[in-house]
C-alpha positions as CSV (number, residue, x, y, z in Angstrom):
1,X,-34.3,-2.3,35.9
2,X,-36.4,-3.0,32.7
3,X,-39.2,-5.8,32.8
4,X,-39.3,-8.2,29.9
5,X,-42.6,-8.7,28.4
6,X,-43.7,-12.6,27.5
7,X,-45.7,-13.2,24.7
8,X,-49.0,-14.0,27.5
9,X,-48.0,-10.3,29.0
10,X,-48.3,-8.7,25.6
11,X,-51.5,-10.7,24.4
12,X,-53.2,-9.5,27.7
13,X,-52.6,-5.8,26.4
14,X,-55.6,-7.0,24.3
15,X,-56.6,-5.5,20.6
16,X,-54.4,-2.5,21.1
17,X,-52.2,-0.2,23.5
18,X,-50.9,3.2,23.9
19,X,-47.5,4.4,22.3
20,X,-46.0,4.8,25.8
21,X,-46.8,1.1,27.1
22,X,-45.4,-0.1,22.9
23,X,-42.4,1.7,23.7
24,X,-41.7,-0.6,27.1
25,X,-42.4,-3.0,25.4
26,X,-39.7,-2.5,23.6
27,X,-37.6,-0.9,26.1
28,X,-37.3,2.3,25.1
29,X,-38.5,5.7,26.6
30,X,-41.6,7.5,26.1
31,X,-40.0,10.6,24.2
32,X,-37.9,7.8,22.3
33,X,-41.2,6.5,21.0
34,X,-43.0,9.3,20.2
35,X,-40.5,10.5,18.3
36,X,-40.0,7.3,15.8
37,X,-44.0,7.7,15.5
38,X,-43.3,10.9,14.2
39,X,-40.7,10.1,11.9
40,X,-42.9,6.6,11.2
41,X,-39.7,5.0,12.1
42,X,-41.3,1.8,13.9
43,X,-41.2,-1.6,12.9
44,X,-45.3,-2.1,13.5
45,X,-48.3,-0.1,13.0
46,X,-49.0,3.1,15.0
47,X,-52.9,4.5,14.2
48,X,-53.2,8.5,14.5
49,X,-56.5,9.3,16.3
50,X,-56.6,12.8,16.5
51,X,-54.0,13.6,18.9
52,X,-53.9,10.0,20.7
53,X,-51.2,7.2,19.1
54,X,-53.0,3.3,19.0
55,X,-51.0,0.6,18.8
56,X,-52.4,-2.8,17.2
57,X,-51.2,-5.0,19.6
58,X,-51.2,-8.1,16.6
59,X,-48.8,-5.8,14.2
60,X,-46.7,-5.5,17.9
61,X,-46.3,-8.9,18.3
62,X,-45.9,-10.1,14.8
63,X,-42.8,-7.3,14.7
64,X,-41.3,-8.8,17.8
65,X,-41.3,-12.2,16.3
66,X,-43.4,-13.3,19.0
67,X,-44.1,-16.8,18.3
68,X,-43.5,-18.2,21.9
69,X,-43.9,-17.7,25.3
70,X,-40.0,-16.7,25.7
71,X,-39.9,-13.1,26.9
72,X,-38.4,-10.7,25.1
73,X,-35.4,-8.9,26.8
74,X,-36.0,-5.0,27.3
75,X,-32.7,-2.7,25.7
């Protein structure tokens, strides 16, 4: 079953996150995710570190139009 993240879940991520805990976020898989990053194909900012992805978690949350503390339903 997927979880659904509230706005308080993703804030506690704190300044940034991994791709693979972005991509539950938004409910989809890890090779899903990696693959958009690839293709820079995701609706927020991914950071390239050498061979690590960083997610902003700010640009994640502004993408998701979170605004409120209403979870956001995983696909």
């Amino acid at each position: 079953m997927a979880t659904q993240w509230s706005h308080d879940q993703v804030q506690a991520l704190g300044v940034r996150t991994d791709l693979t805990t972005a991509g539950q976020v938004l409910g989809i898989s890890r090779a899903t995710v990696y693959e958009l990053a690839k293709r820079d194909q995701l609706p927020f900012p991914v950071l390239r570190l050498g061979k690590k992805y960083v997610v902003p978690v700010n640009g994640l949350m502004e993408a998701l139009g979170m605004s409120s503390s209403q979870p956001i339903p995983a696909a």
